[in-house]
Structure formats: structure tokens, C-alpha cells
C-alpha positions as CSV (number, residue, x, y, z in Angstrom):
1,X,163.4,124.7,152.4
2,X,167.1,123.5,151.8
3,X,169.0,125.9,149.7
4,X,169.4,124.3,146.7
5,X,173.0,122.8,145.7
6,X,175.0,123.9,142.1
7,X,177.7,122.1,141.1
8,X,179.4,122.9,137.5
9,X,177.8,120.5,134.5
10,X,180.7,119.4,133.0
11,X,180.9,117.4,129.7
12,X,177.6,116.1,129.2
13,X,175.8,116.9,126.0
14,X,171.8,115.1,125.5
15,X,170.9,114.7,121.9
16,X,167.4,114.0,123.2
17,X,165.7,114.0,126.8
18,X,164.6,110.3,127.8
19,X,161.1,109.3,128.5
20,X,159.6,110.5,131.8
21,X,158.0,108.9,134.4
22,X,156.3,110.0,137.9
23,X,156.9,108.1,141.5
24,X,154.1,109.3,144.0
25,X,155.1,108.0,147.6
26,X,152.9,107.5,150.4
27,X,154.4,106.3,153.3
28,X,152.0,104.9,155.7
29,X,151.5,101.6,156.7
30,X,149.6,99.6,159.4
31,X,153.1,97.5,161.1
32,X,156.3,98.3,160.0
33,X,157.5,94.6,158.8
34,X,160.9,93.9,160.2
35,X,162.7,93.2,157.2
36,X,161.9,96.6,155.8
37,X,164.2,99.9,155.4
38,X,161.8,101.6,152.8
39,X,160.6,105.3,154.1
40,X,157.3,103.9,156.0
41,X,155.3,104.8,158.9
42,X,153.4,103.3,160.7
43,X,149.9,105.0,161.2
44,X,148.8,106.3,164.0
45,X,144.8,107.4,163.9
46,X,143.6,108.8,160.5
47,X,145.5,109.4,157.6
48,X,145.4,113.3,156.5
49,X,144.4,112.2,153.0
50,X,143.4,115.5,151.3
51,X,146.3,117.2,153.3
52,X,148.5,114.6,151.8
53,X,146.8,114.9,148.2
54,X,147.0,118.3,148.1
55,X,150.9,118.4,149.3
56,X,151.6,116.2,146.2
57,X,150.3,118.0,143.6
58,X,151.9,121.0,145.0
59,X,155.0,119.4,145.0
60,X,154.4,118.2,141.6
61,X,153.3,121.8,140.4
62,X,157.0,122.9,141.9
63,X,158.8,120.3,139.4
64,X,156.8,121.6,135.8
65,X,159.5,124.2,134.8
66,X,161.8,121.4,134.6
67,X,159.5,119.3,132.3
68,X,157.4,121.7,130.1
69,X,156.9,120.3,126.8
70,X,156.9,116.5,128.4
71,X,154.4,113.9,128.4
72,X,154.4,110.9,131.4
73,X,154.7,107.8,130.3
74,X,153.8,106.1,133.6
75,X,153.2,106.3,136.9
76,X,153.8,104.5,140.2
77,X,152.4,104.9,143.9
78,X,154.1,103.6,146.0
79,X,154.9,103.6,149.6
80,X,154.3,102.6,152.5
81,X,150.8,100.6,151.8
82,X,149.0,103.0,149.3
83,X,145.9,101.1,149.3
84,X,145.2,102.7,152.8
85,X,144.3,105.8,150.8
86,X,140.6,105.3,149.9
87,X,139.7,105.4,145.9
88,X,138.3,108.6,145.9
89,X,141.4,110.5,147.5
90,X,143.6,108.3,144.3
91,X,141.4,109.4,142.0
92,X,141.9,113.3,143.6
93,X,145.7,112.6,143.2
94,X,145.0,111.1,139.5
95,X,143.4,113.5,138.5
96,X,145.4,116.3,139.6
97,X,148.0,114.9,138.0
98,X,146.5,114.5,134.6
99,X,145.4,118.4,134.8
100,X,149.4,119.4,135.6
101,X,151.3,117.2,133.0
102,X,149.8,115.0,130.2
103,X,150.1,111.2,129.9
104,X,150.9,109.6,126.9
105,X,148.0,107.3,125.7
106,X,147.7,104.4,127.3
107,X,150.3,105.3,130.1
108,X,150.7,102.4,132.7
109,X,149.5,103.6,136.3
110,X,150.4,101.3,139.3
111,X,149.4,101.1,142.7
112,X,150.6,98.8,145.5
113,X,148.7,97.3,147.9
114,X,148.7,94.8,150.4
115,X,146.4,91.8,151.0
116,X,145.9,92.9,154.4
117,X,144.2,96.4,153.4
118,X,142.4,95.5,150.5
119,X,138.9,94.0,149.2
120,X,137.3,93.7,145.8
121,X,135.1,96.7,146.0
122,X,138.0,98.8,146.7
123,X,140.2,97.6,143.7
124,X,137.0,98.6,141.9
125,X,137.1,102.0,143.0
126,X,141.1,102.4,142.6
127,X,140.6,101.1,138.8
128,X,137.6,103.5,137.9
129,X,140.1,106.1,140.0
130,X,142.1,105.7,136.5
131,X,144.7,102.7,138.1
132,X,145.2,99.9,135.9
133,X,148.0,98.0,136.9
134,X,148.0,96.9,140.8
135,X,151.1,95.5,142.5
136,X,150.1,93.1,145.7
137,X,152.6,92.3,148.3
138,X,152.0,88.7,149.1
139,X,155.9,88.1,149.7
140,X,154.8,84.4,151.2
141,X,151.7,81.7,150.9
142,X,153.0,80.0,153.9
143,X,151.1,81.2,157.0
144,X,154.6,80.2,159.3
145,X,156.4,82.1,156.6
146,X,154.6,85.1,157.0
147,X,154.4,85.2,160.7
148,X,158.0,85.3,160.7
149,X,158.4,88.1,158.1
150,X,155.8,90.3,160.5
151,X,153.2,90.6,158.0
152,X,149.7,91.8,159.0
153,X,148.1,89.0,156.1
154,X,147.5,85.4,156.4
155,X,147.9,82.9,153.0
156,X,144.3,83.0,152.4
157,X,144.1,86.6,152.7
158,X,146.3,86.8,150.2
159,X,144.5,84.2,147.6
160,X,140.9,86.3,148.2
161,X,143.1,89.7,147.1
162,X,144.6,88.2,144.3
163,X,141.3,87.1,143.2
164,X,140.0,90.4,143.6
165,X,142.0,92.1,142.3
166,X,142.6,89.6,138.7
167,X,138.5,90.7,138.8
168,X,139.1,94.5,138.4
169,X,142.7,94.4,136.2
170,X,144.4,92.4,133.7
171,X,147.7,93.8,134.8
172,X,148.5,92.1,138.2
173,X,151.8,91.6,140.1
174,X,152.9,90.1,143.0
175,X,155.8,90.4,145.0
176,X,157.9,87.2,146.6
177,X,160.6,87.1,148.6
178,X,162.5,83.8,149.2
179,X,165.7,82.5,151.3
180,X,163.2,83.6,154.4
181,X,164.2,82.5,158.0
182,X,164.6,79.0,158.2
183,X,163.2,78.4,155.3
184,X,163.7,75.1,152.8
185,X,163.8,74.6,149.0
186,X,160.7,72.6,148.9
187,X,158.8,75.4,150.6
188,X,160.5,78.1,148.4
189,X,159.0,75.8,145.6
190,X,155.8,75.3,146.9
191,X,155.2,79.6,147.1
192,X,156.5,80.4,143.3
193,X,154.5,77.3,142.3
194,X,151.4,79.0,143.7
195,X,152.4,82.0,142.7
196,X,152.8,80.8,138.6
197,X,149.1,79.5,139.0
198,X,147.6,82.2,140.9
199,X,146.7,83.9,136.8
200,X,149.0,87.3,137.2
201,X,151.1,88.4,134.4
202,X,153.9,89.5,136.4
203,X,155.7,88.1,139.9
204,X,158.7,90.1,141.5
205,X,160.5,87.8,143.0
206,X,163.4,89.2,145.7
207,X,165.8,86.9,148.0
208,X,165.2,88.5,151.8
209,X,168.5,90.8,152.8
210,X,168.8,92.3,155.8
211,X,169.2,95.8,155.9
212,X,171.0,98.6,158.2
213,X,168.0,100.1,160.5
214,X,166.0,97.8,160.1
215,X,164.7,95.3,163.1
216,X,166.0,92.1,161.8
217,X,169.3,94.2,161.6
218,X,169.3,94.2,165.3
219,X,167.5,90.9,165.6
220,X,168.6,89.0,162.9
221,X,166.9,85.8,162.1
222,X,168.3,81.8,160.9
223,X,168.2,82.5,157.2
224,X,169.5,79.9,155.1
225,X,172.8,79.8,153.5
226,X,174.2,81.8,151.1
227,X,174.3,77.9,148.6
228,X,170.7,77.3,150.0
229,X,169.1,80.7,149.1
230,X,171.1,80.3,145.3
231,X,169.6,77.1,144.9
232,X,166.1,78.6,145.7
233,X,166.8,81.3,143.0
234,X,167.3,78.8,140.4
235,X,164.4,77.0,141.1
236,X,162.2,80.3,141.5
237,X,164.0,81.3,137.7
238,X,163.3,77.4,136.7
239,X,159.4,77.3,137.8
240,X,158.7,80.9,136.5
241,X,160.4,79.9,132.6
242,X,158.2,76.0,132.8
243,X,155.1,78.2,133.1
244,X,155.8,80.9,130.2
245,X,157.4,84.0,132.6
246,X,160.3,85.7,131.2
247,X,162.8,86.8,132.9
248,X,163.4,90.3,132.1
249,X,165.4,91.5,135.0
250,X,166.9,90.3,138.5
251,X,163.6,89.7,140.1
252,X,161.3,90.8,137.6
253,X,159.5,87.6,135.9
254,X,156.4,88.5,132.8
255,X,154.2,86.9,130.6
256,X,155.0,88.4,127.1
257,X,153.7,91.5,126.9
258,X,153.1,92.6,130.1
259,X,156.5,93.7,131.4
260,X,156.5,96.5,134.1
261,X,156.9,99.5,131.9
262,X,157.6,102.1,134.8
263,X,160.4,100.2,135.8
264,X,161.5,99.5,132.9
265,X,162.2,103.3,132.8
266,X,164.3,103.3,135.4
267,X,166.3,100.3,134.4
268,X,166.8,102.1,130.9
269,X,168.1,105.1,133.1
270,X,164.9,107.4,132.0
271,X,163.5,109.7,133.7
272,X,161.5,110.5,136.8
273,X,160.0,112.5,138.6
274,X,159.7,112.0,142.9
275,X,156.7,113.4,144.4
276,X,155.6,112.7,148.5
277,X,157.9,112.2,151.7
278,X,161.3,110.4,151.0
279,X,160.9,110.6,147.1
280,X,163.5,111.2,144.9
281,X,164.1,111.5,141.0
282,X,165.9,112.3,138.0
283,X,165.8,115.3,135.7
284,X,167.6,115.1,132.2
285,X,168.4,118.8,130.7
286,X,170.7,118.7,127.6
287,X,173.9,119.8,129.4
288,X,173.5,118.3,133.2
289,X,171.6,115.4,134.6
290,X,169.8,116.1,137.9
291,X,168.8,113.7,141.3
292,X,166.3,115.4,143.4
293,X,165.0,114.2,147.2
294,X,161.8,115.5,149.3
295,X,161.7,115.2,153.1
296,X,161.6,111.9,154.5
297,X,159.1,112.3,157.9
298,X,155.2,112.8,156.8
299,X,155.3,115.6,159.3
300,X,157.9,117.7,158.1
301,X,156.3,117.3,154.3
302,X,153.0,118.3,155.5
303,X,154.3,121.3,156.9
304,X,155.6,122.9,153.6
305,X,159.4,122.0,154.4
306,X,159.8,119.2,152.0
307,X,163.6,120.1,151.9
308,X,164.5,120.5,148.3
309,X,167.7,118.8,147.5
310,X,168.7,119.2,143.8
311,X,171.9,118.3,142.7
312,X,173.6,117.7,139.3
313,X,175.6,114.7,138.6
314,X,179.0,114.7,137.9
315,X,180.4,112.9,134.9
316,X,182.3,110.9,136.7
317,X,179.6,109.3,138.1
318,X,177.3,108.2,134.9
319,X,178.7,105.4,134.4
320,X,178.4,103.5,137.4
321,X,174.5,105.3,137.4
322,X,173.6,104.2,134.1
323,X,175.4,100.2,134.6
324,X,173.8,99.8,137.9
325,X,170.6,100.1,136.5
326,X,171.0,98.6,133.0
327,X,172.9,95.7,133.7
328,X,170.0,94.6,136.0
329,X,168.3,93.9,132.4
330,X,168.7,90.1,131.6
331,X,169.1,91.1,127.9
332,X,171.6,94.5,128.6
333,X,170.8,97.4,126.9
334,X,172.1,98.1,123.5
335,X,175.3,100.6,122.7
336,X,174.0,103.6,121.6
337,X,172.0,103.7,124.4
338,X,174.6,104.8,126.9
339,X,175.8,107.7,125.1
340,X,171.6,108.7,124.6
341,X,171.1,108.6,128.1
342,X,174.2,110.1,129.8
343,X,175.6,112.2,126.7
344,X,178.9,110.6,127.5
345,X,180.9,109.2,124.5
346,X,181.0,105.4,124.5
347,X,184.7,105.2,125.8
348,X,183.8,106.1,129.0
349,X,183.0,102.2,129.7
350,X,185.1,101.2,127.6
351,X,187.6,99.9,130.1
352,X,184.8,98.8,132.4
353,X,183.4,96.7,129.7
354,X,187.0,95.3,128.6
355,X,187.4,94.0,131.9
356,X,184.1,92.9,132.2
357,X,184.4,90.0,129.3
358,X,187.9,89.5,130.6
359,X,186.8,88.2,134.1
360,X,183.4,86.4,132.2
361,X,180.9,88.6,133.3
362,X,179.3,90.6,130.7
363,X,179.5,89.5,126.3
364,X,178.8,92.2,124.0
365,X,178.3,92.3,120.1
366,X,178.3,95.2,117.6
367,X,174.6,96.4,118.9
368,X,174.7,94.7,122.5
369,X,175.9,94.9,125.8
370,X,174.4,92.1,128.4
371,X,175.1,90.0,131.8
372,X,176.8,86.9,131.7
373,X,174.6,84.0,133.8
374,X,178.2,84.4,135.8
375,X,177.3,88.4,135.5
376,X,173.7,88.1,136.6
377,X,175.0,85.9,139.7
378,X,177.8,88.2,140.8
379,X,176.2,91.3,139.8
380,X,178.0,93.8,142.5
381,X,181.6,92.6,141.6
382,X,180.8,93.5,138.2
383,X,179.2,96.9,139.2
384,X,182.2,97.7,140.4
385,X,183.9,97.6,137.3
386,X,182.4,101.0,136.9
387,X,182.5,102.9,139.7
388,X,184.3,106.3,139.0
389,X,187.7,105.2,139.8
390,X,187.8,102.4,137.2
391,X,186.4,104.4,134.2
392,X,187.8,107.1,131.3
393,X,184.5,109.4,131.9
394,X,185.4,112.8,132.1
395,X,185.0,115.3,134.8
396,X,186.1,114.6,138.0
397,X,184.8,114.5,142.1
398,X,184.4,111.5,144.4
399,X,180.9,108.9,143.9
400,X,178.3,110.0,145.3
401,X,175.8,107.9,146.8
402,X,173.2,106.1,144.8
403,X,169.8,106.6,145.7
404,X,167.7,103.4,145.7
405,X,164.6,103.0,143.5
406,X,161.7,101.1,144.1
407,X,160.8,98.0,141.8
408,X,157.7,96.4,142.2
């Protein structure tokens, strides 16, 4: 186990602790798709289930003196393909987790799974396991399409798990991906037109990047270009609106009522915690604001050396933490918000958000702050409005880096 880091809190003072949330990661899959730099790993003979169960709810045992007193208001497995795990070990893990921190009533809990690994009596099981949301990765309907992304699944696999699984939940999403190699607008059409028929409440909807360590990185594909893949995303935000999604967030599209509330949490800069190999999370304490990270390889988890990182966030870097995930909201957050969630006074954007109407990229009232269209389209140049050099916060140190966070 890592030592664990202390740097001084600063000026950071929490009038009341946000809502928590829990991240479980398992991070085996059958292929590694190209495209992906997520912590994953491909299997190789039988998963360790209960060794991996068990692990978790040690490691979530380790985080309670943190959160006494707290009740979850959702969770999320993720991964990895956590519908490898069979029902019974989920419900194991569920349960363990309900007997370690309460949920709040009717507390969302997610599970991913893809088309390839899935079939209608297990979706049973993962719903009576206490699941009720599931999150598919169809990413494609086009059998070409998917060939070329490296997936395991064919179109009509993905139709029959849909199905399936809009039999055992009301609460369905399913992830997208557009601009794919050599890929045109009429077939980008075609998928999110399927996609708005296919009866799920919720589509994710991400434009393919390619990523550092990742085999397309080395190999990269003909995608189309960058004024090709923009006019895809207006017709994927165009199709979605027609058939009654809103659009809450950059790739998040919902049928009233039924936006993803776990990620909703991190976009409102709540908190959460990070449980399995390559998690991370965030602990709010009223003076200091913690990140936390596990071990990335399966192995070295498994063996009780889930190198602890804990670190406390400097100041200086809250504002850039708190925009990067707020601003992702299509309707921004609202004012007091910021100084409830970082315990930072409101000038510490100040500047960030003068600049940001200046160049047209973010309009703000007397309760509001939200994107521009312009701000939604060029959301990294107005990121940077806030990193630590371009704000009043207080405290001082260099930005450290931001540790991603799963949306599905």
C-alpha cells in the first residue's frame, strides 16, 4: 500500500457535503476494442468472481470512515464488460453494499453490458440482483461499422439485447458512437434513427476520438473530417429532439424523466466513491476536498496492494474541476452552486466567466450560468478559461491532472 499523500487544505470551507455516489469497476472484457483506453482486460480463462466480490467490498469497507452518517444515492458498475459477472456474484456485490452504507430510497443502480455477453434470462437475474437501470453498448447497428470498431457483436445481436433487456427494465440506455472510420452522414442517420425507435429512454451518444495507448493510436483509421463528424452531431442532436430526447448534456440524450441520475452527480461535482482496479473518486470533508485512485492491474488489486492514492485538492484547482464537469450540462448549473460544492467564494470564476460572455461562449443571468451553442461546440477553449492560471481562486500549486470519469 502507497503511503498516503497530505498536502495543506487551504481556504475551502463546505456549508454542506454534496450527494454521494458509488463507482464499482470491473475490468474484464472478452477483446479489448481498438478504440478503447478505459482500464480493461481482456480475460483470460475464468474470472475470480467471489475473489473479485469480496476485494470490493473490502475496499469499500476501507472508505466508511470517510462517509459515516451518508446515504448513496446511486450506483454504477462499470468496467470492462460487467455483464460477464454472473447475477448471483452482482447480487453478492449488491448486497454487500447495502449491508456497508445505506441507499436512499429508490437509489438508481446501473450496470453495463454488452450485446455480445448478454441474454434475456440473465438481465432477469441482474434485475432481481437489485439492478434496475442497464446501460448496453451497441455503439453501431451497422454490421461494417462494427467490424471496424473491433466489436465482438453483430447489429442483430444488438436488436435481441435491447429487446431483452426493455423486457426486464424500464430504464435502458445505449451507447453510440458516430464520425466512425469512413463513415457517411446518411449512415450516422440511419444508427441514431434506429436507435430513437429501438423504445430506451436514454441514448449516449459520443463522436469516436482516438486516444494515446490505444491501437487505433498506432493504427489509426480514415475517419471523417472534422466538418463531416460536426455535421453528424447535428443531425444525431436533430433526430434525438424530433423524437422527444432532451438533450441534457454533451452526449447524454433522455426522455423526460429519465435522465442518468449517477452521472448527473458527477456533472454537478458530487460525490463518489471508487471501488475495483483503476477506480477513482471524490471525498468532500468541510475544510478539503479529496481524489482517491485504486490500482489499475486485476492482479495487483487481488493481491491486497490496491495502492491507495489520496490526495487533497488544492484551491487553485476547483475551479477548472467543478467547470469541467458542469459546463458539460446543456442547461449550466446555477450560481450558488459553485460556492456549495467547492466552498470557494463566487469570485473565483469570476474572471473566467467575464471572459467567457466576452468571447460568446457561455450567457449567465442572476441565478444561471450555461454554454453558449458556440460554448457547447468549442467546449475545451472555454474550459480553459479556468484553468488555475486564469482564475482569482485562492491557494496556490500547479494543476494537477484530471482524472476522467465514466459516463454511460
Amino acid at each position: 500500500m502507497n503511503p498516503v499523500s497530505v498536502e495543506r487544505p487551504g481556504a475551502v470551507r463546505l456549508s454542506a457535503l454534496p450527494p454521494l455516489a458509488l463507482y464499482v469497476h470491473i475490468p474484464w472484457c472478452v477483446r479489448k476494442c481498438p478504440y478503447c483506453d478505459f482500464n480493461s482486460h481482456e480475460r483470460a480463462g475464468e474470472l475470480p468472481e467471489k475473489a473479485y466480490v469480496d476485494k470490493l467490498l473490502l475496499d469499500l469497507e476501507s472508505h466508511l470512515p470517510s462517509v459515516w452518517g451518508r446515504r448513496l444515492t446511486s450506483v454504477f458498475i462499470g468496467g470492462g464488460t460487467p455483464s460477464l459477472f454472473s447475477p448471483e456474484s452482482i447480487d453478492t456485490l449488491l448486497s454487500g453494499v447495502r449491508a456497508r452504507l445505506p441507499l436512499e430510497p429508490g437509489a438508481e443502480i446501473t450496470l453495463e453490458a454488452n450485446p455480445g455477453t448478454v441474454e434475456a434470462a440473465r438481465f432477469r437475474g441482474f434485475r432481481q440482483a437489485g439492478v434496475n437501470r442497464i446501460s448496453i453498448g451497441v455503439q453501431s447497428f451497422d454490421d461494417a461499422m462494427l467490424k471496424a470498431l473491433g466489436r465482438i457483436h453483430g447489429a442483430e445481436e444488438a436488436r435481441r439485447a435491447i429487446e431483452a433487456a426493455l423486457a426486464a427494465f424500464d430504464n435502458v440506455n445505449i451507447d453510440l458512437m458516430y464520425g466512425l472510420p469512413d463513415q457517411g452522414d446518411a449512415m450516422a442517420r440511419a444508427d441514431i434513427t434506429e436507435a430513437s425507435r429501438a423504445g430506451v429512454p436514454h441514448i449516449s451518444a459520443y463522436q469516436l476520438t482516438i486516444e494515446p495507448n490505444t491501437v487505433f493510436w498506432s493504427k489509426p483509421p480514415t475517419l471523417p473530417d472534422h466538418d463531416a463528424s460536426a455535421d453528424m452531431q447535428l443531425t444525431v442532436e436533430a433526430t434525438l429532439g424530433e423524437k422527444g430526447f432532451e438533450h441534457y448534456e454533451t452526449s447524454a440524450f433522455a426522455k423526460p424523466g429519465k435522465r442518468c441520475r449517477h452521472n448527473l452527480n458527477y456533472w454537478e461535482f458530487g460525490d463518489y466513491l471508487g471501488i475495483g482496479a483503476g477506480a477513482h473518486g471524490k471525498i468532500s470533508f468541510p475544510d478539503r476536498i479529496t481524489r482517491h485512485e485504486r490500482a489499475k492491474q486485476p492482479a495487483a488489486y487481488l493481491q491486497n496492494d490496491s495502492s491507495i492514492e489520496n490526495r487533497i485538492i488544492p484551491p487553485a484547482e476547483l475551479p477548472f474541476e467543478f467547470m469541467l464537469n458542469t459546463l458539460r450540462l446543456v442547461e449550466g448549473f446555477p450560481l450558488e452552486l459553485f460556492t456549495e460544492r467547492t466552498g470557494l467564494p463566487f469570485t473565483a470564476i469570476q474572471r473566467g466567466l467575464q471572459r467567457g460572455e466576452e468571447q460568446g461562449l457561455l450567457q449567465r443571468d442572476l441565478k444561471r450560468v450555461r454554454p453558449t451553442e458556440r460554448g457547447q461546440r468549442f467546449l475545451n477553449e472555454l474550459l480553459g478559461l479556468f484553468l488555475s492560471g486564469e482564475t482569482t481562486a485562492p491557494g496556490s500549486g500547479d494543476r494537477g491532472a484530471v482524472r476522467a470519469i465514466r459516463i454511460s
